[in-house]
PDBQT receptor file of N, H, CA, C and O in Angstrom, charges set to zero:
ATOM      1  N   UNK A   1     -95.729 -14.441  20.740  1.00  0.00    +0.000 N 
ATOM      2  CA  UNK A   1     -94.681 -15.263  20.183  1.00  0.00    +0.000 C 
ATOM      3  C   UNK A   1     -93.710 -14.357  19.431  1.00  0.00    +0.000 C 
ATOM      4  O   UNK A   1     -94.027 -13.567  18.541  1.00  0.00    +0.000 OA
ATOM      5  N   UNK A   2     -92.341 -14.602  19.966  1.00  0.00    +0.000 N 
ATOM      6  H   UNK A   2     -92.083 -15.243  20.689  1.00  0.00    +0.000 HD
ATOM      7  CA  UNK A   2     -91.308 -13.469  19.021  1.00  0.00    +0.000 C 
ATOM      8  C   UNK A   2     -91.082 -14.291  17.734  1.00  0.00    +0.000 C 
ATOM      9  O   UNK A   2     -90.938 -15.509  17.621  1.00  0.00    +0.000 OA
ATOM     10  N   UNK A   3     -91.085 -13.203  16.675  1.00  0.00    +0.000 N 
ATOM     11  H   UNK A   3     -91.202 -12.214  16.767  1.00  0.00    +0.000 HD
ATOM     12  CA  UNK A   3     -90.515 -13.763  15.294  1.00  0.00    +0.000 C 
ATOM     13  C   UNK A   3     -88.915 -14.284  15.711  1.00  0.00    +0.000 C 
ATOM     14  O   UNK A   3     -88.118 -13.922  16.576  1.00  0.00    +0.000 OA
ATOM     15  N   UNK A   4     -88.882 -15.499  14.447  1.00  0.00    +0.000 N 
ATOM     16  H   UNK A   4     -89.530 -15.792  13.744  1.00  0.00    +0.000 HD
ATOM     17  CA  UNK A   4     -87.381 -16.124  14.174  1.00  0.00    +0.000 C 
ATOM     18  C   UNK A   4     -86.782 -15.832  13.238  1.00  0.00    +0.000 C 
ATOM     19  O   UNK A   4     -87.364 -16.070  12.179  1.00  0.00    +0.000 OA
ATOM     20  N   UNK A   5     -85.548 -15.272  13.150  1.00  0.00    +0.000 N 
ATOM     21  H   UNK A   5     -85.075 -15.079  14.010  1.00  0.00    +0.000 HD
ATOM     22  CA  UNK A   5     -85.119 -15.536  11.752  1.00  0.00    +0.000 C 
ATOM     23  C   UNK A   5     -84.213 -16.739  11.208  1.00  0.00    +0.000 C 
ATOM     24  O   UNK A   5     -83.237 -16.748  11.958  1.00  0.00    +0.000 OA
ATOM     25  N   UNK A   6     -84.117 -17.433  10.564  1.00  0.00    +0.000 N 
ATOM     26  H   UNK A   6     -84.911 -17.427   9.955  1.00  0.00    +0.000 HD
ATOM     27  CA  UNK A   6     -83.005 -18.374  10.466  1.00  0.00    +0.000 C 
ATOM     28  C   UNK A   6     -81.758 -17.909   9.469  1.00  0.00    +0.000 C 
ATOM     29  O   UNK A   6     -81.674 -17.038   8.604  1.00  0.00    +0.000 OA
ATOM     30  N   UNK A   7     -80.804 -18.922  10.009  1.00  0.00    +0.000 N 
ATOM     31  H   UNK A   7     -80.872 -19.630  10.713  1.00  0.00    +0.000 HD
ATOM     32  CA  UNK A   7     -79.573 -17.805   9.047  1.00  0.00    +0.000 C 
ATOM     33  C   UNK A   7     -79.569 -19.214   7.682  1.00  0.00    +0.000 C 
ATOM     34  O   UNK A   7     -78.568 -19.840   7.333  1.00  0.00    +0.000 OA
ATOM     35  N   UNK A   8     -80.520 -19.335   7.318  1.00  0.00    +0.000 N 
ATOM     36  H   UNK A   8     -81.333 -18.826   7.601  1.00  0.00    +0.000 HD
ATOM     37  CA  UNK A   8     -80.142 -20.722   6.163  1.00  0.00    +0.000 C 
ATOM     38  C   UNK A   8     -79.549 -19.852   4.947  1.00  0.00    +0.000 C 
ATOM     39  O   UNK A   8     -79.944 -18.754   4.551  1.00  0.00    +0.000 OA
ATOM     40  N   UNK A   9     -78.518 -20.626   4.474  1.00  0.00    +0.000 N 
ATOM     41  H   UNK A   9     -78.198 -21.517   4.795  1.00  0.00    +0.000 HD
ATOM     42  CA  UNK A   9     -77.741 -19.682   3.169  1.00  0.00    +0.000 C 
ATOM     43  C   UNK A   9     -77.026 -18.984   3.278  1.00  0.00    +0.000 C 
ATOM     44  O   UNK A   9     -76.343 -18.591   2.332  1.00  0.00    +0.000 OA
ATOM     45  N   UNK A  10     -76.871 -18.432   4.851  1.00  0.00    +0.000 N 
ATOM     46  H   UNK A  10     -77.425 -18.752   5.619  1.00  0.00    +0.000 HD
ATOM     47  CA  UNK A  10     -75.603 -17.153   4.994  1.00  0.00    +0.000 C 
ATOM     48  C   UNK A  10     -73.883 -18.051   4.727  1.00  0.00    +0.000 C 
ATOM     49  O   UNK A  10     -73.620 -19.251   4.646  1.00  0.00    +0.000 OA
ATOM     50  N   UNK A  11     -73.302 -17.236   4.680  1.00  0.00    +0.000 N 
ATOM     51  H   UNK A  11     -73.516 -16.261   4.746  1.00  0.00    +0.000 HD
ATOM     52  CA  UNK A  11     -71.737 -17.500   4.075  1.00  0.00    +0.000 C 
ATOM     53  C   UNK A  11     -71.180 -17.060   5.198  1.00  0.00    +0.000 C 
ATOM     54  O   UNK A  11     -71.402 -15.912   5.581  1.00  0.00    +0.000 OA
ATOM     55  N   UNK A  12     -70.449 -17.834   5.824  1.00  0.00    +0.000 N 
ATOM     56  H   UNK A  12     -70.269 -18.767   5.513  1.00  0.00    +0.000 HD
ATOM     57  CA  UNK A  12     -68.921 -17.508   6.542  1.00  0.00    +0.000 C 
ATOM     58  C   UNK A  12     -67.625 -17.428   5.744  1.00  0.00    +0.000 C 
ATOM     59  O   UNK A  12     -66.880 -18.374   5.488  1.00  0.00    +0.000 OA
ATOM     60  N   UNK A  13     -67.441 -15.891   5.317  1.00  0.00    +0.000 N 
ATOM     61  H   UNK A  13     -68.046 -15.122   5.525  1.00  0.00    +0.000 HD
ATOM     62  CA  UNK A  13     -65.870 -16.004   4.547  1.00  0.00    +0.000 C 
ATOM     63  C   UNK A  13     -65.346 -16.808   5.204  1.00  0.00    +0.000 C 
ATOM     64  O   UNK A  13     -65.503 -17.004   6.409  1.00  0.00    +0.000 OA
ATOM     65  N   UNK A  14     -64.273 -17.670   4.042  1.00  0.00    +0.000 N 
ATOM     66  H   UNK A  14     -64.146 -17.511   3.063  1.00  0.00    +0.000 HD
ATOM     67  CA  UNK A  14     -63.178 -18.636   4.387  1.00  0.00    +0.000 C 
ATOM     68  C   UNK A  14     -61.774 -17.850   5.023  1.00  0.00    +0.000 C 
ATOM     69  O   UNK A  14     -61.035 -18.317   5.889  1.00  0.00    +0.000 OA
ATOM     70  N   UNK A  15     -61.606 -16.273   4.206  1.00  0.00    +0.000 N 
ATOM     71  H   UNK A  15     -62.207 -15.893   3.502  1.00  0.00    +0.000 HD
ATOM     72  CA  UNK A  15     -60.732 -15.338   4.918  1.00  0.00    +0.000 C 
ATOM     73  C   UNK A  15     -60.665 -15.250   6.370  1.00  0.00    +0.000 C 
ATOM     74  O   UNK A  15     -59.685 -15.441   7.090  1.00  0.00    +0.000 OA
ATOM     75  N   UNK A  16     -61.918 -14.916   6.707  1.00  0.00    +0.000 N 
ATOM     76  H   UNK A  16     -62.714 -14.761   6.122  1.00  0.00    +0.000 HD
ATOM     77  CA  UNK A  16     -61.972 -15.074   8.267  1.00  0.00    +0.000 C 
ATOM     78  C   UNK A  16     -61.682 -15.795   9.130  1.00  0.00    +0.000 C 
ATOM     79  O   UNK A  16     -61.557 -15.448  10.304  1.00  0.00    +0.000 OA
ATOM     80  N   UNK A  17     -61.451 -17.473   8.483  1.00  0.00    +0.000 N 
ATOM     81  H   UNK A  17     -61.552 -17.755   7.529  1.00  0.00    +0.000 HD
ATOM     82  CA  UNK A  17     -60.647 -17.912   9.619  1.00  0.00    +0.000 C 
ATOM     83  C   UNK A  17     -59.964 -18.723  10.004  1.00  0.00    +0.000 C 
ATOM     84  O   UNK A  17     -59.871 -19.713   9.278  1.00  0.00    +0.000 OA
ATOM     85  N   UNK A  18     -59.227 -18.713  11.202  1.00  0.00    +0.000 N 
ATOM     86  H   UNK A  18     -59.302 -17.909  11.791  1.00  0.00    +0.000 HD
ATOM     87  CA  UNK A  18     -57.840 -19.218  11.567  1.00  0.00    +0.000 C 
ATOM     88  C   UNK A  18     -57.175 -19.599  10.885  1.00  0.00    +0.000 C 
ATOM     89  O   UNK A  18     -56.155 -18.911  10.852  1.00  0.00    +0.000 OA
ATOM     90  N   UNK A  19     -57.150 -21.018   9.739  1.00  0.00    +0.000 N 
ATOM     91  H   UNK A  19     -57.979 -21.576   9.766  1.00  0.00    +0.000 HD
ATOM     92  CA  UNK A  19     -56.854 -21.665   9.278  1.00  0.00    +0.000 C 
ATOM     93  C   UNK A  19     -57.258 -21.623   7.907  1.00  0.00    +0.000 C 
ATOM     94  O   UNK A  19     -57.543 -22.621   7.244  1.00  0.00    +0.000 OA
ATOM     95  N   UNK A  20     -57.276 -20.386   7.481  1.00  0.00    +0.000 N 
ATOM     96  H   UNK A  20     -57.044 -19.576   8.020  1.00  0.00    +0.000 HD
ATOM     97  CA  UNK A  20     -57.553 -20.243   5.733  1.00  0.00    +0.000 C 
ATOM     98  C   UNK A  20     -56.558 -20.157   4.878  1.00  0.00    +0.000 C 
ATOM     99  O   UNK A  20     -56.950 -19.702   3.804  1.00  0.00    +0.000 OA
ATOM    100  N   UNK A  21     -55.436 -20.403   4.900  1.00  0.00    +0.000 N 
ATOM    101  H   UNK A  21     -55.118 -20.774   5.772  1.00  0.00    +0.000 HD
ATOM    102  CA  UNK A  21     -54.523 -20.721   4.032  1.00  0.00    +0.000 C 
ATOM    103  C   UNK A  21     -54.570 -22.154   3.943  1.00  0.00    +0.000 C 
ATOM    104  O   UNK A  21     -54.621 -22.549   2.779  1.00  0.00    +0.000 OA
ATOM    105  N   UNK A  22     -54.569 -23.365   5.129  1.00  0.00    +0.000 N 
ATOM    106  H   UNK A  22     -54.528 -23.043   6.075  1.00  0.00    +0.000 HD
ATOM    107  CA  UNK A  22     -54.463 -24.410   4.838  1.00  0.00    +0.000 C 
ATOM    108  C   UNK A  22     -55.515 -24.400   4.315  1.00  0.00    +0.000 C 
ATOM    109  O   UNK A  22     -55.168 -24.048   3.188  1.00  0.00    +0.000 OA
ATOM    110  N   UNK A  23     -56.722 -24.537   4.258  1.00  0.00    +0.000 N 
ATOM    111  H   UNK A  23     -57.005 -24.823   5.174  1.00  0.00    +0.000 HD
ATOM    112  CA  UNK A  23     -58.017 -24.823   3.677  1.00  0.00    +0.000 C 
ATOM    113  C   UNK A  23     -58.030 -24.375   2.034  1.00  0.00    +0.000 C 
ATOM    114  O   UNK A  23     -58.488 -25.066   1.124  1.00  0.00    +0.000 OA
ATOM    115  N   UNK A  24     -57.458 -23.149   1.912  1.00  0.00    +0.000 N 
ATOM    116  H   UNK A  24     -57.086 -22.587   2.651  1.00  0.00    +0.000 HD
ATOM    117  CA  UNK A  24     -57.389 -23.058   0.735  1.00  0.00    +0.000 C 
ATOM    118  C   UNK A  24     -56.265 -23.230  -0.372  1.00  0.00    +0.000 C 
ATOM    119  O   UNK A  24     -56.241 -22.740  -1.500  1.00  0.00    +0.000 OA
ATOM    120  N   UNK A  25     -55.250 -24.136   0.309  1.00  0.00    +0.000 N 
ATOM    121  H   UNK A  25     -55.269 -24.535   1.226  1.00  0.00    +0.000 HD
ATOM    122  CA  UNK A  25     -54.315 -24.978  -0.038  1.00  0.00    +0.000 C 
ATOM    123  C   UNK A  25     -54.853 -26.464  -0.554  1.00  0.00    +0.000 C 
ATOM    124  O   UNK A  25     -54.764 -26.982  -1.668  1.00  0.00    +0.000 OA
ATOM    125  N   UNK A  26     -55.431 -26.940   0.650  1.00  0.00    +0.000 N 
ATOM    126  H   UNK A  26     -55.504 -26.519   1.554  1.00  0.00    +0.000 HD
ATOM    127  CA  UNK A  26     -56.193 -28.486   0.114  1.00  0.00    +0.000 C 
ATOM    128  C   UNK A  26     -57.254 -28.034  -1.099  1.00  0.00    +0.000 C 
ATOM    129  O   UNK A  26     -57.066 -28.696  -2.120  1.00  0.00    +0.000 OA
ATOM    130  N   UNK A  27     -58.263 -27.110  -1.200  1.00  0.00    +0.000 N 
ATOM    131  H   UNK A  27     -58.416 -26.572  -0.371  1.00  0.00    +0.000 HD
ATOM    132  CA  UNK A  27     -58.895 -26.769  -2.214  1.00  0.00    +0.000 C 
ATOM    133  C   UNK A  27     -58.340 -26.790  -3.383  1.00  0.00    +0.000 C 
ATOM    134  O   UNK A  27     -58.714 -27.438  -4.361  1.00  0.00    +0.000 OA
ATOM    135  N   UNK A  28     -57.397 -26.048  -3.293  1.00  0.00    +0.000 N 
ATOM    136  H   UNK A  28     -57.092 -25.522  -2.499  1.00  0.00    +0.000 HD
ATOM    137  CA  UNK A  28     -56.532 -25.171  -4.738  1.00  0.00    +0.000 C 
ATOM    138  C   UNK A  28     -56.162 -26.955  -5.117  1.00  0.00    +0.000 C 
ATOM    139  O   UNK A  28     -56.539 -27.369  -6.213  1.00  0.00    +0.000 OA
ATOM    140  N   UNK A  29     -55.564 -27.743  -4.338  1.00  0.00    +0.000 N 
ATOM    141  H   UNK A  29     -55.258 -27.406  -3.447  1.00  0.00    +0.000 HD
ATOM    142  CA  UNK A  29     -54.572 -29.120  -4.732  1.00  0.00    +0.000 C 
ATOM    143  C   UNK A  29     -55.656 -29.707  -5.237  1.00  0.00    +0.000 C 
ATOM    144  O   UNK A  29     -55.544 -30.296  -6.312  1.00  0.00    +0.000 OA
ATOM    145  N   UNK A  30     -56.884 -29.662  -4.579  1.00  0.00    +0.000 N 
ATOM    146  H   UNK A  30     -56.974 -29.183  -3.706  1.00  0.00    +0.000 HD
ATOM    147  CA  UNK A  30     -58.286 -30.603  -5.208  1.00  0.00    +0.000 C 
ATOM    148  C   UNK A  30     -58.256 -30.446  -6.700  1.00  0.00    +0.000 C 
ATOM    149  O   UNK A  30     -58.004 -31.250  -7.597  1.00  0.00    +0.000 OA
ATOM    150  N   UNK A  31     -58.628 -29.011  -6.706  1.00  0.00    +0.000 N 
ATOM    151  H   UNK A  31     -58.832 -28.357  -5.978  1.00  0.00    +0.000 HD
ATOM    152  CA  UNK A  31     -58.789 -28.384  -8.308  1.00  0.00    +0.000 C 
ATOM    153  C   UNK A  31     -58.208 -28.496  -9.160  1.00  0.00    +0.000 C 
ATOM    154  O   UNK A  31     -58.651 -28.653 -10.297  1.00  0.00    +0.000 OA
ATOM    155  N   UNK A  32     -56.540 -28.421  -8.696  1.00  0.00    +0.000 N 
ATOM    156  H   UNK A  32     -56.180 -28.294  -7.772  1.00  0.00    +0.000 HD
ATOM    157  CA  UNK A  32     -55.709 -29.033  -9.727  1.00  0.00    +0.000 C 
ATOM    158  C   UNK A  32     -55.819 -30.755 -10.111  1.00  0.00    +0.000 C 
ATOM    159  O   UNK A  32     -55.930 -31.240 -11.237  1.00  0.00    +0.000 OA
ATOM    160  N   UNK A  33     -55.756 -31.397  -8.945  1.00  0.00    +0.000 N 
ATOM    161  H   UNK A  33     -55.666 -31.003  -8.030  1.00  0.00    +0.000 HD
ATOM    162  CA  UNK A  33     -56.001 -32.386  -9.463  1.00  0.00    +0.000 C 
ATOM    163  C   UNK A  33     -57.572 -32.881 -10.261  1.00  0.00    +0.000 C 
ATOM    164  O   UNK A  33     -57.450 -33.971 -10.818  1.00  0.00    +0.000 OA
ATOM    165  N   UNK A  34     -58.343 -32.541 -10.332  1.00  0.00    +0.000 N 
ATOM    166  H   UNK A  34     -58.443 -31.656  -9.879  1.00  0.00    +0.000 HD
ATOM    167  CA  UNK A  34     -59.459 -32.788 -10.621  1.00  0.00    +0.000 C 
ATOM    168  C   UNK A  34     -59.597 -32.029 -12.272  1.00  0.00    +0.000 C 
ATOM    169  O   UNK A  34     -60.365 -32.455 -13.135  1.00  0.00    +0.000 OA
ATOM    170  N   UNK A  35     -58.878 -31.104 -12.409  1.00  0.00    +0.000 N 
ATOM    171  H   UNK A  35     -58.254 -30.758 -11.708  1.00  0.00    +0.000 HD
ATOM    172  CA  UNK A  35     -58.269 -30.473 -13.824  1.00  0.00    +0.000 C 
ATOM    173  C   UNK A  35     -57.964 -31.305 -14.468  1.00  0.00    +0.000 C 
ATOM    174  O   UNK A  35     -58.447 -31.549 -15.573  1.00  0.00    +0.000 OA
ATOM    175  N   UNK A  36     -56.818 -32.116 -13.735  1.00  0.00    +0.000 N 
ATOM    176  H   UNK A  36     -56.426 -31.918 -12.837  1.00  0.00    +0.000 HD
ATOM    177  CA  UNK A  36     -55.732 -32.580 -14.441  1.00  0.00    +0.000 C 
ATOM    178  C   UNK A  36     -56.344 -34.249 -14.770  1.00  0.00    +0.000 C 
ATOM    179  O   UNK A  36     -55.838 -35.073 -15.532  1.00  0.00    +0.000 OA
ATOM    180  N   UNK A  37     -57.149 -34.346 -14.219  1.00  0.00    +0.000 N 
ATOM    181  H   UNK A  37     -57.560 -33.676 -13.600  1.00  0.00    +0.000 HD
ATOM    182  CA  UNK A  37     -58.138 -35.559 -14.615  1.00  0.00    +0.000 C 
ATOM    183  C   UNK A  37     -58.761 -35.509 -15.787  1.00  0.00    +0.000 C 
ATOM    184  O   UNK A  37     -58.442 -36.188 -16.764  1.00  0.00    +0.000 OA
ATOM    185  N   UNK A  38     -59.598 -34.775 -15.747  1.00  0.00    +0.000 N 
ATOM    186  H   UNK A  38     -59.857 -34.224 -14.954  1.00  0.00    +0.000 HD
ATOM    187  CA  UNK A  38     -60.239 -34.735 -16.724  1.00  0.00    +0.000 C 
ATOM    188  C   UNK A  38     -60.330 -34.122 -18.224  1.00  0.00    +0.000 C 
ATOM    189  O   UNK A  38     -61.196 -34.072 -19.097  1.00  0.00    +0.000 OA
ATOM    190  N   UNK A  39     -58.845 -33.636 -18.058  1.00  0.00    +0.000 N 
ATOM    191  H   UNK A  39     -58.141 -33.677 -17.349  1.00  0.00    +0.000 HD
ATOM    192  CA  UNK A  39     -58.216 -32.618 -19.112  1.00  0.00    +0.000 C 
ATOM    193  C   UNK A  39     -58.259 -33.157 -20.395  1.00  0.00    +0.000 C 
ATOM    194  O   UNK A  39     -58.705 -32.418 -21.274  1.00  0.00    +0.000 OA
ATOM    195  N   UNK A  40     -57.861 -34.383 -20.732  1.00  0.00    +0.000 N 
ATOM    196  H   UNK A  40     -57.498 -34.982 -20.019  1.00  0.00    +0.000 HD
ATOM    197  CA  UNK A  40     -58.283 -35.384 -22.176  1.00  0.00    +0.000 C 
ATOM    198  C   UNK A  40     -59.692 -35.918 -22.397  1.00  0.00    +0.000 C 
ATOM    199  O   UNK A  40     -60.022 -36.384 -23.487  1.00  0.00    +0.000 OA
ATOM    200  N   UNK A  41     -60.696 -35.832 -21.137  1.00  0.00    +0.000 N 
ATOM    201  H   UNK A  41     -60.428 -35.453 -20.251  1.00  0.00    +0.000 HD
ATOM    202  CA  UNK A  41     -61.933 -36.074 -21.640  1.00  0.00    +0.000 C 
ATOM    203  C   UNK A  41     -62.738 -35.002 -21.900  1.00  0.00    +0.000 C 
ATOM    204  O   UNK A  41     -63.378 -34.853 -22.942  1.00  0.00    +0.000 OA
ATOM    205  N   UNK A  42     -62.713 -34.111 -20.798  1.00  0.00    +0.000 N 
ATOM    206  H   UNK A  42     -62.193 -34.232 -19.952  1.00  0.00    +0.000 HD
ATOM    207  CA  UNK A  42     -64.042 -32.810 -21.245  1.00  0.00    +0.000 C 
ATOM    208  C   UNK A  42     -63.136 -31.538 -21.030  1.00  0.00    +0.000 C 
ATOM    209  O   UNK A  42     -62.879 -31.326 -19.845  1.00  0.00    +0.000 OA
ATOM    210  N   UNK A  43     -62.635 -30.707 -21.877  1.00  0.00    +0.000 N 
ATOM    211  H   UNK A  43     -62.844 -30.880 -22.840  1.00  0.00    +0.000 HD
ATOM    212  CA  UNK A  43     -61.939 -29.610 -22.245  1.00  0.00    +0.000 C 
ATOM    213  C   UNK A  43     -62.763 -28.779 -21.428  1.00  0.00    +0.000 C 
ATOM    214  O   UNK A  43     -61.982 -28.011 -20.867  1.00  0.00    +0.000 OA
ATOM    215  N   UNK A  44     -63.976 -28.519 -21.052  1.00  0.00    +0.000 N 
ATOM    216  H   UNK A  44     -64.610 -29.144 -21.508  1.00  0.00    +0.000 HD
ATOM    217  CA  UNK A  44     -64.601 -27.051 -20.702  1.00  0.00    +0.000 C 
ATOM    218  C   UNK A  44     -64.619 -27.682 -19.122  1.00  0.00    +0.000 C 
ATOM    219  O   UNK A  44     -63.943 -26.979 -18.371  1.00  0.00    +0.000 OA
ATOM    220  N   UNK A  45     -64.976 -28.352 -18.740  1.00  0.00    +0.000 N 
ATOM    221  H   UNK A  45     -65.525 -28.923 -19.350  1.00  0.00    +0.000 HD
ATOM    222  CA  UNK A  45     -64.680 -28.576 -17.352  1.00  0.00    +0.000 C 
ATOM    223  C   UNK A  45     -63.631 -28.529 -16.530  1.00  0.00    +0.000 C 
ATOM    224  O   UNK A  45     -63.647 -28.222 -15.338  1.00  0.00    +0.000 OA
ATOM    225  N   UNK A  46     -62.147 -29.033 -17.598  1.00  0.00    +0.000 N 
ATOM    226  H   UNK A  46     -62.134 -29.282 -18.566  1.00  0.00    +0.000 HD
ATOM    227  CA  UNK A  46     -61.227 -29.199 -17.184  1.00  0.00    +0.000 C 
ATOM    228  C   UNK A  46     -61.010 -27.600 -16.600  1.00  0.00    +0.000 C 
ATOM    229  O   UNK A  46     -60.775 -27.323 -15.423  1.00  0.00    +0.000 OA
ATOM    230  N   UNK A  47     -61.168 -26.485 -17.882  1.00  0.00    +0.000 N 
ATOM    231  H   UNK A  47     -61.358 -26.710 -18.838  1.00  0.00    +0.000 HD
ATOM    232  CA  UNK A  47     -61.202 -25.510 -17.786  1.00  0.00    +0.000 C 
ATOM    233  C   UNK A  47     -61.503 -24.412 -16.995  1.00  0.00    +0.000 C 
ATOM    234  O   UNK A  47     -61.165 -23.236 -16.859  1.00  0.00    +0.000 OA
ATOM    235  N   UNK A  48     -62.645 -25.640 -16.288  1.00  0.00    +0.000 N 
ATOM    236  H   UNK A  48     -62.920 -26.595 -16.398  1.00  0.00    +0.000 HD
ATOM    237  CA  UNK A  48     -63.592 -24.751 -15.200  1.00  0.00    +0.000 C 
ATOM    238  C   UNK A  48     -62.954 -24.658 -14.262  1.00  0.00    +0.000 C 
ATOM    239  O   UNK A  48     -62.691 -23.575 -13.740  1.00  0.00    +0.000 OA
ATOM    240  N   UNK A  49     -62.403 -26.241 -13.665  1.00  0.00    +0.000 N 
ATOM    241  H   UNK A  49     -62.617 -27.120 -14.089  1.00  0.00    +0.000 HD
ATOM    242  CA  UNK A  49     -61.266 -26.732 -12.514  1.00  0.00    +0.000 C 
ATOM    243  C   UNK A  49     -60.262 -25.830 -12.445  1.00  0.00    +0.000 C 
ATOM    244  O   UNK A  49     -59.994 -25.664 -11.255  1.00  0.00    +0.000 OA
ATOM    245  N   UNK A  50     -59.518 -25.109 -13.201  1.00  0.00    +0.000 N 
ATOM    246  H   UNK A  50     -59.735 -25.243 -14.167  1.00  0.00    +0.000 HD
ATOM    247  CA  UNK A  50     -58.531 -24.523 -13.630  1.00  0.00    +0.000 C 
ATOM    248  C   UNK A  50     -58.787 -22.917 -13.574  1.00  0.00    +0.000 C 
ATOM    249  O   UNK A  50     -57.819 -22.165 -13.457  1.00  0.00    +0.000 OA
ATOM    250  N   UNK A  51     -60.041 -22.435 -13.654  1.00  0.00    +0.000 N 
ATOM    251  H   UNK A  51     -60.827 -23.046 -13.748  1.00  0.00    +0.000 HD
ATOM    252  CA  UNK A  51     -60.118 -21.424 -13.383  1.00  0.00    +0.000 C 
ATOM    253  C   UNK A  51     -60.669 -20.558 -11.788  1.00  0.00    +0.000 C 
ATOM    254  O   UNK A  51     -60.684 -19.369 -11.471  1.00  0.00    +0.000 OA
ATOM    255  N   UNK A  52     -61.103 -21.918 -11.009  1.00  0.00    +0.000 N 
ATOM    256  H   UNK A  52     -61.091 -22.884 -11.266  1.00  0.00    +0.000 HD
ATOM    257  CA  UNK A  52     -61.561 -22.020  -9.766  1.00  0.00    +0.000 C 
ATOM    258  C   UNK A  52     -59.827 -22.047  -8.962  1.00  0.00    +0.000 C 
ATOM    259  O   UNK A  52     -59.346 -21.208  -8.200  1.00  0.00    +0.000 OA
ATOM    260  N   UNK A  53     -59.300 -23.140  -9.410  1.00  0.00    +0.000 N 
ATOM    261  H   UNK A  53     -59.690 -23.821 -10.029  1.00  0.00    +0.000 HD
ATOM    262  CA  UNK A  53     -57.699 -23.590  -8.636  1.00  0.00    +0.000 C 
ATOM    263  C   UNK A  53     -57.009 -22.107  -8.717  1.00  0.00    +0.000 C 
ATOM    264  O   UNK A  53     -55.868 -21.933  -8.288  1.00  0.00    +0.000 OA
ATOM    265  N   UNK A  54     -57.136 -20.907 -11.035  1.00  0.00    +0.000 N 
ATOM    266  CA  UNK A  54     -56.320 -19.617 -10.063  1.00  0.00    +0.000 C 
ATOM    267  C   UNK A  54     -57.491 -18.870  -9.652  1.00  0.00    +0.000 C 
ATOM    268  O   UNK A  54     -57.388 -17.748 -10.147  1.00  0.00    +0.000 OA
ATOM    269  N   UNK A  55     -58.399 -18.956  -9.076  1.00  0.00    +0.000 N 
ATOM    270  H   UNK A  55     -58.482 -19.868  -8.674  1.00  0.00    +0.000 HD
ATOM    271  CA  UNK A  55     -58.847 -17.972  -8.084  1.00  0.00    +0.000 C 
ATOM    272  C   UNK A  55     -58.566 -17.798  -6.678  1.00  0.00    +0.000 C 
ATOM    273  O   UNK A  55     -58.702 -16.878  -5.871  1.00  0.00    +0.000 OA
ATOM    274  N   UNK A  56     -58.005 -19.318  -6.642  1.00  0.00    +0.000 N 
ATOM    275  H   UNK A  56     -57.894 -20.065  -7.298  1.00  0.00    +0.000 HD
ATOM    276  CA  UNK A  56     -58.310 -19.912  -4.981  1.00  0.00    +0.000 C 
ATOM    277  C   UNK A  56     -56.775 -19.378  -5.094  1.00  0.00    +0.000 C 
ATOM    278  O   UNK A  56     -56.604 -18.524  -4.224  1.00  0.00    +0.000 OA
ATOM    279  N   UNK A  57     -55.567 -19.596  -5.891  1.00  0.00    +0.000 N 
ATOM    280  H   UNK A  57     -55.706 -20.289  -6.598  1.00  0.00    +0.000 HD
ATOM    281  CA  UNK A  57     -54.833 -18.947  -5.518  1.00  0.00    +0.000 C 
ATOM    282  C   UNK A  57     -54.030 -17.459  -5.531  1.00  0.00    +0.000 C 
ATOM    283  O   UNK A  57     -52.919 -17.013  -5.245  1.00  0.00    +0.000 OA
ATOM    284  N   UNK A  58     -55.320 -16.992  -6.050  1.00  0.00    +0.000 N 
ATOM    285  H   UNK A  58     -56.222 -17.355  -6.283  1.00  0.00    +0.000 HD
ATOM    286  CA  UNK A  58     -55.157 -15.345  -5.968  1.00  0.00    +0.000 C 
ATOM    287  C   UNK A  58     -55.505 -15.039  -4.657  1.00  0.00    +0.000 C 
ATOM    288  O   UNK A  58     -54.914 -14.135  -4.065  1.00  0.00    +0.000 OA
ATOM    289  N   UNK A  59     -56.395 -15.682  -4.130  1.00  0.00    +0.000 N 
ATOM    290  H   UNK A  59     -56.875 -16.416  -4.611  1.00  0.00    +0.000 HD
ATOM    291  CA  UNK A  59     -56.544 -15.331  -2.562  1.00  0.00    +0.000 C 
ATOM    292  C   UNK A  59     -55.420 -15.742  -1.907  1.00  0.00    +0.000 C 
ATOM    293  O   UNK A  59     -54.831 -14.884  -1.249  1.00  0.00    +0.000 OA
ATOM    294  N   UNK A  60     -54.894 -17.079  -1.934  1.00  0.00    +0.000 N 
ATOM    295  H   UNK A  60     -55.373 -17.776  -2.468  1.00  0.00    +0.000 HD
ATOM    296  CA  UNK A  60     -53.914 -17.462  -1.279  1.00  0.00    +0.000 C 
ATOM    297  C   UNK A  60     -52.631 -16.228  -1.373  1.00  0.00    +0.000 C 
ATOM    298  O   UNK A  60     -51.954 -16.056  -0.359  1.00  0.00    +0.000 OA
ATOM    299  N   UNK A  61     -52.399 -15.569  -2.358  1.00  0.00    +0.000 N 
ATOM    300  H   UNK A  61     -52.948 -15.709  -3.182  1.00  0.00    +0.000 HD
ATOM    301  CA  UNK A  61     -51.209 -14.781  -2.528  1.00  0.00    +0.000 C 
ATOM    302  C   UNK A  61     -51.600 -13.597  -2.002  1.00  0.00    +0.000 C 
ATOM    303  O   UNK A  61     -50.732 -12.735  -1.858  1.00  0.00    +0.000 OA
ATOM    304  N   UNK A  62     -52.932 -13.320  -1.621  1.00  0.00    +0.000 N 
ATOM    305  H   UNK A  62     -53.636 -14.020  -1.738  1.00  0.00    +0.000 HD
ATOM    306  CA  UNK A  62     -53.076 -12.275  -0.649  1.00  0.00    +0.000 C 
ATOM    307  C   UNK A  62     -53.414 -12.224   0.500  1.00  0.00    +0.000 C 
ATOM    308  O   UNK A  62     -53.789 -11.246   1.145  1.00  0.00    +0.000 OA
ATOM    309  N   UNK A  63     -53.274 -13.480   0.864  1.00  0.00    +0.000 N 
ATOM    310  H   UNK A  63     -52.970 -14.275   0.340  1.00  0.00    +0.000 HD
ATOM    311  CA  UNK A  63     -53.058 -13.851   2.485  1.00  0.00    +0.000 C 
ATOM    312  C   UNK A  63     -51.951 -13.403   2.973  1.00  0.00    +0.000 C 
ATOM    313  O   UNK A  63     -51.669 -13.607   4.154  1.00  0.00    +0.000 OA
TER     314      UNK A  63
């Protein structure tokens, strides 16, 4: 019997493909909006949203 490996947990960069600017356009818009929700109730979350939205668009500007 040959050993299996399974790929459970591996990551497909989002860079890699075709369509990773749109994808990380709808993301980035999620984050903002989901910031901008919750910005008067929980300050550190909002925060969190906000620091995910500029990551997503530091990639975007180096697309």
């Amino acid at each position: 019997m040959n050993n299996q490996y399974c790929k459970v947990g591996t990551v497909t960069p989002i860079t890699g493909l075709s369509q990773a600017a749109s994808v990380l356009e709808v993301m980035h818009h999620n984050f903002m909006e989901k910031a901008a929700s919750v910005s008067g109730k929980d300050s550190q979350l909002g925060e969190f949203f906000n620091r995910k939205a500029q990551g997503i668009k530091k990639v975007l500007e180096s697309l």
